[in-house]
KEDREN-603430 format. One line per field, with one value per residue: residue in three letters; residue number from 0; x, y, z of N, C-alpha, C in turn. Coordinates in Angstrom, 1 decimal. Layout:
BEGIN
r	[ALA, ...]
k	[NUM, ...]
n.X	[X, ...]
n.Y	[Y, ...]
n.Z	[Z, ...]
ca.X	[X, ...]
ca.Y	[Y, ...]
ca.Z	[Z, ...]
c.X	[X, ...]
c.Y	[Y, ...]
c.Z	[Z, ...]
! end
This chain:
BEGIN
r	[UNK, UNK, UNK, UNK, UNK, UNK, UNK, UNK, UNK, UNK, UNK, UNK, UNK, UNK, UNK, UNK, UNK, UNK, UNK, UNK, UNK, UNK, UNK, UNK, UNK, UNK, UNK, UNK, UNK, UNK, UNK, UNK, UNK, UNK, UNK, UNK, UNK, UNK, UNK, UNK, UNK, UNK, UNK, UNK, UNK, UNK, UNK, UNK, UNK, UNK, UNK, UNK, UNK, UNK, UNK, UNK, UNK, UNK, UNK, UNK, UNK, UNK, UNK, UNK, UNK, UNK, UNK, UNK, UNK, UNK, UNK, UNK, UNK, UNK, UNK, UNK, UNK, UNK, UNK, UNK, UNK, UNK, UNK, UNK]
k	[0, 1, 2, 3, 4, 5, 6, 7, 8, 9, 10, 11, 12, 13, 14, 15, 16, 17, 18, 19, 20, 21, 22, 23, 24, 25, 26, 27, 28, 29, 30, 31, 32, 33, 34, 35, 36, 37, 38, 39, 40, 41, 42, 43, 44, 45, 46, 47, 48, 49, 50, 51, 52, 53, 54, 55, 56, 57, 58, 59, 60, 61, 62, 63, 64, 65, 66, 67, 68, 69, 70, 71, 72, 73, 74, 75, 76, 77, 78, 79, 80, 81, 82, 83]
n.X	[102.8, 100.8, 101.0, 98.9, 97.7, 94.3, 93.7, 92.2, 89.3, 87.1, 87.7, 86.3, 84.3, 84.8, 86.3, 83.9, 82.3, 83.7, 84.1, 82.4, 81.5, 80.5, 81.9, 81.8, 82.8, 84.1, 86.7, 89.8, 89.0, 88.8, 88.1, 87.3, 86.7, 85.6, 86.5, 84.3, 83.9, 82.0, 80.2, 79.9, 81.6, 84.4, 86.9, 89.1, 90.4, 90.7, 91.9, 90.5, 91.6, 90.2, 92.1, 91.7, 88.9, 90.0, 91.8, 92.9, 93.9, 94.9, 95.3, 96.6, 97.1, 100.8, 101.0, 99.1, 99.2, 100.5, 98.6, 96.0, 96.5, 96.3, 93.8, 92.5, 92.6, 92.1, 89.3, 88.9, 89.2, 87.5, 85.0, 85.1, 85.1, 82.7, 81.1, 80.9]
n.Y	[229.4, 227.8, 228.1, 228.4, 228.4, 228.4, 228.4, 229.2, 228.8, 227.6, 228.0, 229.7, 228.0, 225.6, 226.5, 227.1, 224.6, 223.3, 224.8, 226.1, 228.9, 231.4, 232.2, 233.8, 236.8, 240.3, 241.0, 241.0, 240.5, 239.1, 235.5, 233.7, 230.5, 227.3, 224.0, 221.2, 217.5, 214.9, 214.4, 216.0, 217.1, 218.3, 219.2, 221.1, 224.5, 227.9, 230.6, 232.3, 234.3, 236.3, 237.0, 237.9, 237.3, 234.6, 233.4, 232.4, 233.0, 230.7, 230.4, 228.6, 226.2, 225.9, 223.1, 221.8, 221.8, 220.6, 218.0, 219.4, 220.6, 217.9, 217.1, 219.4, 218.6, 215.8, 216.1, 217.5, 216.1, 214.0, 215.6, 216.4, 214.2, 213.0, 214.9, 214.1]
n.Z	[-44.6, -47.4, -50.8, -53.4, -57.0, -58.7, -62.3, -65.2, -67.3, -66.1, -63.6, -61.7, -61.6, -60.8, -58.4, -56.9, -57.0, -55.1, -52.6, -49.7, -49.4, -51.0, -54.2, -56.2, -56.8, -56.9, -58.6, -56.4, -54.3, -51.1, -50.0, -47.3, -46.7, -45.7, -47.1, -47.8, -48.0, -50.2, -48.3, -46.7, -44.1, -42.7, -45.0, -45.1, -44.1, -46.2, -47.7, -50.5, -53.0, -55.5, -58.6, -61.4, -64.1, -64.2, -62.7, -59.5, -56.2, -53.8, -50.4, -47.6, -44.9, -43.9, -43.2, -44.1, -46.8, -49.2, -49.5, -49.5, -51.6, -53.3, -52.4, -53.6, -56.6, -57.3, -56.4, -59.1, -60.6, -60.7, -61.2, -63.6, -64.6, -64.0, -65.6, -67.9]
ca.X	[101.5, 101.5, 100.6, 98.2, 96.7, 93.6, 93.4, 91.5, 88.3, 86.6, 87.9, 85.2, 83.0, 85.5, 86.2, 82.6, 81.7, 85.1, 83.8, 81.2, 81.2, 80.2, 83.3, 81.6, 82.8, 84.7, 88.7, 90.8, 88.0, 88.9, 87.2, 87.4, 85.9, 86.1, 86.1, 84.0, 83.5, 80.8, 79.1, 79.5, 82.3, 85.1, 88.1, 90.4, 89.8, 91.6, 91.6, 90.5, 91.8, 90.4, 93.1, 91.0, 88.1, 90.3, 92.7, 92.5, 94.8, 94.9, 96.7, 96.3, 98.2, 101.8, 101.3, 98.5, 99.5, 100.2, 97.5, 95.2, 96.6, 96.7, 92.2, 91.8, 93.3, 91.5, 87.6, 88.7, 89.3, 86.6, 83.9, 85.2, 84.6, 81.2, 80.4, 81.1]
ca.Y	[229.3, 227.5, 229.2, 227.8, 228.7, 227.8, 229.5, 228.6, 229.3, 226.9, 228.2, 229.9, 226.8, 225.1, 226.8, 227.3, 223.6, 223.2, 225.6, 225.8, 230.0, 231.6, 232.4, 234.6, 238.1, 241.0, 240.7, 241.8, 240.2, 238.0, 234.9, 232.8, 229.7, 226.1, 223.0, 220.0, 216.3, 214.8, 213.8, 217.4, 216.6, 219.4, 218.8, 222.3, 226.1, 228.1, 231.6, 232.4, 235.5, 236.6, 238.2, 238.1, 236.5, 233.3, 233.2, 232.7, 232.8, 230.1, 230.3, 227.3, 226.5, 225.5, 222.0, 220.9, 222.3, 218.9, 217.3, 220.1, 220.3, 216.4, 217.0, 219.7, 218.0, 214.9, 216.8, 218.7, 215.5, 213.4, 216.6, 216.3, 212.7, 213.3, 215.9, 213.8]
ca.Z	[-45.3, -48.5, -52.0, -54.5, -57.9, -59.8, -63.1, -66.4, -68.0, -65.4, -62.4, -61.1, -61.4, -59.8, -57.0, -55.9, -56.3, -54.6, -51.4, -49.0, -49.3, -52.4, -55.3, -57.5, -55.7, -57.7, -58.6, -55.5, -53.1, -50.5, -49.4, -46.1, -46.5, -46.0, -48.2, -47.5, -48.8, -50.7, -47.3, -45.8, -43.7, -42.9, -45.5, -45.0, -44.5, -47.1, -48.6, -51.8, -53.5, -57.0, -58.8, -62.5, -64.1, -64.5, -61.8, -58.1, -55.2, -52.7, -49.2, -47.1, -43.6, -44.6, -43.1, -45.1, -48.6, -50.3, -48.9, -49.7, -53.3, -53.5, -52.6, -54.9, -57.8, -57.1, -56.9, -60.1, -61.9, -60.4, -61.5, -64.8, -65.3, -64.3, -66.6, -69.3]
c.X	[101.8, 100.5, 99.8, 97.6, 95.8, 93.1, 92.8, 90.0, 86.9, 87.0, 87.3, 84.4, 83.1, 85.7, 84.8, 81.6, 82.7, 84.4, 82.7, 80.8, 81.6, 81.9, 82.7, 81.7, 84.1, 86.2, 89.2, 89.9, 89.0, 88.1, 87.3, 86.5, 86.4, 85.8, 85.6, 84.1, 82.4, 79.6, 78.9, 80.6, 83.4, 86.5, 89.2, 89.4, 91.0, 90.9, 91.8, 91.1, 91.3, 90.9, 92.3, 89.5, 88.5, 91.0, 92.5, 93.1, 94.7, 96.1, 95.7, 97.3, 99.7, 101.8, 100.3, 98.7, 99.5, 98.8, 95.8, 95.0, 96.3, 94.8, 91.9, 91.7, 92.3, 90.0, 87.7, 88.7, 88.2, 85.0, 84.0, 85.2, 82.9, 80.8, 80.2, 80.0]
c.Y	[228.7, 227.9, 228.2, 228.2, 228.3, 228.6, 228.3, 229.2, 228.6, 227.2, 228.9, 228.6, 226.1, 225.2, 226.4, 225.6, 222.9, 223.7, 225.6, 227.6, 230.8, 232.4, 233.6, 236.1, 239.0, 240.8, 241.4, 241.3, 239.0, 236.9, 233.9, 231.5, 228.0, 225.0, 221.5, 219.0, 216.7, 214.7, 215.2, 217.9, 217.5, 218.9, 220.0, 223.7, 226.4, 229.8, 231.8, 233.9, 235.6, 237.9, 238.7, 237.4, 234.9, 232.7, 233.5, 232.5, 232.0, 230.1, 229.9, 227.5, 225.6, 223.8, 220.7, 221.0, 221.1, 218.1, 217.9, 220.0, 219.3, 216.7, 217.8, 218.8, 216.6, 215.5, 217.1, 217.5, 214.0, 214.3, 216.4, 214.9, 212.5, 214.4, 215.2, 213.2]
c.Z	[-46.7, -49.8, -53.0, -55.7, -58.8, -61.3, -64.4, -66.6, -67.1, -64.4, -61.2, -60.9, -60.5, -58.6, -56.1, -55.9, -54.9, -52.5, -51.1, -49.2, -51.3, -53.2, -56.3, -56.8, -57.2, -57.2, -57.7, -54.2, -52.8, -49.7, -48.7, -46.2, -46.3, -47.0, -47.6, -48.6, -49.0, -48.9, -46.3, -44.4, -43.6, -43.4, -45.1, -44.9, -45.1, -47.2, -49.5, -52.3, -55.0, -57.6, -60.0, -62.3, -64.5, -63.6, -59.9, -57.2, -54.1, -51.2, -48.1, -45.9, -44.4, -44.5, -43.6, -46.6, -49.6, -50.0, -49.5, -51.2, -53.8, -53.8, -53.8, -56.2, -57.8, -57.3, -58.1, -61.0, -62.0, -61.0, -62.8, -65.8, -65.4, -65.0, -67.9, -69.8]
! end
């Protein structure tokens, strides 16, 4: 399985435009959900872990991990172009 983290002050937001199942759940919750494209489209399932209010645990299947990281990373910095 392969390990991921999203932490920051934005990482709530993130996540939940990020996922299709709701992110806002109390620290130590786990959450099963998957991640779609813009068009709706099934990109990965993942689980979320929230360890705080800034930090969140990702674990992915081992054989999409880059791939997966490669999409987050990509949404997080395409959302942030459009906010501007």
């Amino acid at each position: 399985m392969g390990n991921l983290l999203v932490r920051g002050k934005d990482a709530q937001s993130v996540l939940q435009y990020l996922c299709t199942n709701d992110m806002v759940v109390e620290n130590g919750r786990v959450v099963y959900t998957p991640m779609t494209n813009k068009r709706g489209g099934f990109e990965t399932d993942i689980t979320v872990t929230r360890l705080d209010d800034e930090t969140f645990f990702i674990v992915t299947a081992a054989g999409t991990t880059i791939r997966d990281l490669d999409y987050i990373k990509r949404r997080i910095c395409k959302r942030g172009k459009n906010r501007a």
